[in-house]
N, C-alpha and C positions, 0 to 999 in steps of 0.2 A: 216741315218736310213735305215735300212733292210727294199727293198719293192718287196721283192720276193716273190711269191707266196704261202699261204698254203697249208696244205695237204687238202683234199675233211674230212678226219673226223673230223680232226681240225674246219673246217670251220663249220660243220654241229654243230659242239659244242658251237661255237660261236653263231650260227644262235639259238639253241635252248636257249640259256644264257640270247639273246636279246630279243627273243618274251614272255622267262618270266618276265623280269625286266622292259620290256614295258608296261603289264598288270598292274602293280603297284600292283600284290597283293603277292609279296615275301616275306617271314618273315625274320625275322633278321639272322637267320640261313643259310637260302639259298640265303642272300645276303653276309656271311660270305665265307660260301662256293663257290661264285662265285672270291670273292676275292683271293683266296686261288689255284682255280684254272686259274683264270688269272696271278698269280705270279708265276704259277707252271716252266711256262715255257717261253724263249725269243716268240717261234713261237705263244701260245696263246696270249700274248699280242699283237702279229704281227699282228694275225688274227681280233681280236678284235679292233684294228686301221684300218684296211682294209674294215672292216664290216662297220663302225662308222664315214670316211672319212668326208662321206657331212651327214652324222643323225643328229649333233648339228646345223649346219645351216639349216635342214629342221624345227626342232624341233622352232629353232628360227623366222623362218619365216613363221610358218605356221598358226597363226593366222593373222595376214597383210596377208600374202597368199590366206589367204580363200576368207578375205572378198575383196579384190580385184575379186579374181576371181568370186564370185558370182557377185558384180557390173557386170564384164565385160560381165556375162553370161545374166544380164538384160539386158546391152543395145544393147545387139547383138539382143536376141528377141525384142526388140520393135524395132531395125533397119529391121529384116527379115518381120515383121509385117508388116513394111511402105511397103518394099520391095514388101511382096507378094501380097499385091491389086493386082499389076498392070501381066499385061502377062507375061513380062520378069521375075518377081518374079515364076510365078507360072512352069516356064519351067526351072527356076533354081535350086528349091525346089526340082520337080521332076526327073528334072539328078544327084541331089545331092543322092537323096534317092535308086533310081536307081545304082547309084553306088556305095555307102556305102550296098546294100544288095546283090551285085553280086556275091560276094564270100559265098553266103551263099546259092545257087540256085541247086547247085546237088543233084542230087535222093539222092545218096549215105548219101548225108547228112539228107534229110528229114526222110529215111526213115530207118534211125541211130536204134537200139535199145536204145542207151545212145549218148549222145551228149550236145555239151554246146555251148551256144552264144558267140559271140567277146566279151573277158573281164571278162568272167564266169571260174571258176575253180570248180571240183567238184570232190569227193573220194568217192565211193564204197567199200564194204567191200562183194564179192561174195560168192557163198553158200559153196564153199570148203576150203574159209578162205584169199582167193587172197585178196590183199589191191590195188585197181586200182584208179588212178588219173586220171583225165581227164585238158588235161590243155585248153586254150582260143579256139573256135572254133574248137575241136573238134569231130569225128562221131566215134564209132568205132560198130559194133557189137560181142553180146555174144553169143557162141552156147557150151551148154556142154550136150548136149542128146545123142549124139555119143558117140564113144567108146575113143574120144580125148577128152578134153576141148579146147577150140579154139577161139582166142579173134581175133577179125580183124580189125583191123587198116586202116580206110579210108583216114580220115585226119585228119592233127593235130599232137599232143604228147602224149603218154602217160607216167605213171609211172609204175612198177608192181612189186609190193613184194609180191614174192608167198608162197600160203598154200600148208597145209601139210596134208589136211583134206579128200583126194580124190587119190587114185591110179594112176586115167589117166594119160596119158603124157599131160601138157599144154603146147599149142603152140600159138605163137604171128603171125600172118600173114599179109599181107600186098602185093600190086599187085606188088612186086619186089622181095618175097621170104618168107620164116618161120624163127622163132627164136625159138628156144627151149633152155629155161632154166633150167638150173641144179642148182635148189633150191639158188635162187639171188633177187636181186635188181637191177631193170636197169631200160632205158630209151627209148622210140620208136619214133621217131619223121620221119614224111613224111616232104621229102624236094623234091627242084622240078628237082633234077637229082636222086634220090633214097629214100633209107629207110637208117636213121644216128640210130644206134644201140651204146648206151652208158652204158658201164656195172659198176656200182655201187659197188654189191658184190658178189661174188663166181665168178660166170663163165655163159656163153648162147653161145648157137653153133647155127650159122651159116649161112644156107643153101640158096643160090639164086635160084629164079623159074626154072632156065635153066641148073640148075645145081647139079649133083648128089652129090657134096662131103659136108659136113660140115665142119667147123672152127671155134675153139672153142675161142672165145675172154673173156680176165682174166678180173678183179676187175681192176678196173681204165686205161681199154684199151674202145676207142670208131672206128667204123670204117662205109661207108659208102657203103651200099649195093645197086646194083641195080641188074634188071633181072639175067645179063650175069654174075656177078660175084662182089667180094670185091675188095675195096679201100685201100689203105695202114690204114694202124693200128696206131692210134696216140693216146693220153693222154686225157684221162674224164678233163673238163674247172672244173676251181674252182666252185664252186657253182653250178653247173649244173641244181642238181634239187632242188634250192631255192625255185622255181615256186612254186611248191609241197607246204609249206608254204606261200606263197601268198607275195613273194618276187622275185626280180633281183638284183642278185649280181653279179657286176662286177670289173675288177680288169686290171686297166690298156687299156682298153679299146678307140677306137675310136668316139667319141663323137656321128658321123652321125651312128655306129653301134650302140650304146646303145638308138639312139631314134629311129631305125630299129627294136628292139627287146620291146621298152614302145609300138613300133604302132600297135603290135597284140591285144594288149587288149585295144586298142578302134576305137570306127568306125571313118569313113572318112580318110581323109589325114593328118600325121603328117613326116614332112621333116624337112632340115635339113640346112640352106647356107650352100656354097663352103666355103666362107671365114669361116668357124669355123668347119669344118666337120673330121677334122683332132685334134681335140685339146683330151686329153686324161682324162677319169675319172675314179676312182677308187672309191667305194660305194657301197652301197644296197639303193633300190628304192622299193615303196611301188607299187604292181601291183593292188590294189582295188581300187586306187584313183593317175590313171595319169595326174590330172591337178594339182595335188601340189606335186608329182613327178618331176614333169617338171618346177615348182615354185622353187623348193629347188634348181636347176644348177644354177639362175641368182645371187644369194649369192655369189657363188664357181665359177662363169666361166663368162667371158667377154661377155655374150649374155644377151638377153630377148624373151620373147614370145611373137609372134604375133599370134593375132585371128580374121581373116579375117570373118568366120562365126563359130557355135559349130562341121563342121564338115572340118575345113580345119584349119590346128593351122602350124605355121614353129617357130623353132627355128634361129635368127637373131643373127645379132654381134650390143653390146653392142654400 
């Protein structure tokens, strides 16, 4: 079996194929037509196995899934319940809470225009027609009263398909440099050595804080900016901006990275053993609901989840 990677439109086709035929409200037509266009081609069916990897086993497991995980979510409160009478409860509770809200404690972020909680995804549609996504703990602010339009990127990701509804120049900023797009779809995400600039469609130039020249990065080129300057230019990841629909797809992946990429969208700690952290997954996972995300690998992978308390979970070897 071909388990090469699709294309980013391929995949977007798929992804759109899945979240209507998961609705259950398709008509016999546009379930023709999906057939029609899954046989079209080797690579859609490729994609469509890639998408669908572990979806029968979640799909399978997700009723035992739940209601395990609701027990276990009971007896964990009436364990912290016992727990916090006593002092040591009460100083655990609070370094717990203490640290689950520490990354949420910057000005920048309180005093966001737009912004979202860990686990939160949200899409604006702005006055000149821009389509902005906001993904998990993100800040960004809006300023378009100047003679720019000007989105700024504190922290976080976002998405931006731009309008056409407004002359100015719009520019993406961020304290390591601007992007300026020339009528695209891309992706902005703050990381902790720069700004990763992922360009979807057309093109976005460039430019680092400390630096006069621009550089103009194509459709399916990502590169990673800081103050002083760019990063070598490497390839848009399949699925990129799944998130965008309230998805993680990945393909081929390292186990401890894909439960690196579920632990944005929820609070506390979620890790990984050594002994399995290396083992590889291929799938799409549901980001609104990571504890049957996380339910669906012990079907598919020689592990299980442990829940010490609701804000400390490790994935273990079977």
């Amino acid at each position: 079996m071909n388990g090469s990677p699709v294309s980013s439109r391929v995949l977007d086709a798929a992804i759109a194929w899945k979240l209507s035929l998961d609705q259950g409200s398709g008509t016999p037509d546009e379930r023709s037509e999906f057939m029609r266009w899954h046989a079209a081609s080797e690579e859609h069916a490729r994609a469509w196995r890639q998408l669908g990897c572990l979806d029968q086993r979640v799909n399978a497991a997700a009723g035992p899934a739940r209601q395990a995980l609701l027990q276990s979510r009971a007896g964990l409160r009436r364990r912290i319940g016992k727990v916090g009478g006593g002092l040591a409860g009460m100083f655990l509770l609070g370094s717990l809470l203490a640290w689950v809200g520490a990354p949420s404690l910057s000005a920048h972020y309180w005093l966001a225009d737009q912004r979202t909680a860990t686990g939160e995804l949200r899409t604006l549609r702005l006055e000149d027609g821009t389509l902005l996504s906001l993904n998990t703990h993100t800040a960004v602010d809006i300023d378009y009263a100047g003679a720019q339009r000007v989105i700024v990127l504190h922290q976080g990701e976002i998405s931006v398909e731009t309008g056409h509804q407004d002359p100015r120049p719009l520019l993406v900023r961020t304290d390591d440099g601007r992007l300026r797009p020339l009528g695209t779809r891309f992706l902005v995400r703050r990381e902790a050595n720069g700004t990763r600039l992922e360009v979807l469609q057309a093109s976005v130039a460039a430019m680092p804080l400390n630096s006069g020249d621009e550089q103009v990065l194509r459709e399916g080129q990502q590169v990673l900016m800081d103050a002083n300057g760019l990063g070598q230019v490497g390839t848009v990841d399949v699925g990129a901006d799944a998130w965008t629909r309230g998805m993680l797809v990945v393909d081929n992946v390292r186990l401890a990275d894909l439960v690196a990429a579920l632990g944005k969208y929820r609070s506390g700690h979620l890790g990984v053993a050594d002994e399995v952290a290396d083992l590889r997954v291929t799938g799409s996972f549901p980001l609104t609901d990571i504890d049957l995300a996380l339910a669906s690998l012990v079907p598919a992978l020689p592990v299980k989840i442990e829940r010490h308390t609701p804000w400390w979970v490790t994935v273990q070897p079977q």
